[in-house]
MINURO-190217 format. One record per residue (C-alpha): x, y, z. Coordinates in steps of 0.02 Angstrom, whole numbers, plus 50000, padded with zeros to 5 digits. Each point is the difference from the previous one (the first is absolute). Layout:
MINURO-190217
XYZ
...
//
This chain:
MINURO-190217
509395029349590
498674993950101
501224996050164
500335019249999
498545004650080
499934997650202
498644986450081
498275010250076
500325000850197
498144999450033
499104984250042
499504985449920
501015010649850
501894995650064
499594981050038
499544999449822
501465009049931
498825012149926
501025016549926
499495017849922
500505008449857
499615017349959
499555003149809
499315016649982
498495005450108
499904980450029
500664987850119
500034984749940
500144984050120
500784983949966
500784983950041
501574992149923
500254979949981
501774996150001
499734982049933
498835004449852
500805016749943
498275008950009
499185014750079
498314999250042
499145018249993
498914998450165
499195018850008
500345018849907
499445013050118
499735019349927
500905009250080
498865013550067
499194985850096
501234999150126
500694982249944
500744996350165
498185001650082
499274990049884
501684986350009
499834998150183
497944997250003
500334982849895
//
């Protein structure tokens, strides 16, 4: 379930495999380690914030 959602094409995002899922009024960003089997929950953005603003100032 986690592969399903596409890698961020904004910079430094896609060199760290970053990806968004959209839960809601929230998008929620996170990375996957293959080796581990866990997800690590990096930011959740409200949605009225306009959460790919706010994605690409980090």
């Amino acid at each position: 379930m986690p592969w399903c959602h596409p890698v961020l094409n904004w910079k430094p995002w896609r060199t760290q495999s970053v990806r968004r899922m959209t839960v809601d009024n929230h998008a929620i960003l996170y990375m996957v380690y293959d080796k581990s089997c866990k997800v690590l929950i990096i930011r959740i953005i409200y949605g009225a914030r306009d959460p790919d603003r706010v994605a690409r100032s980090e």
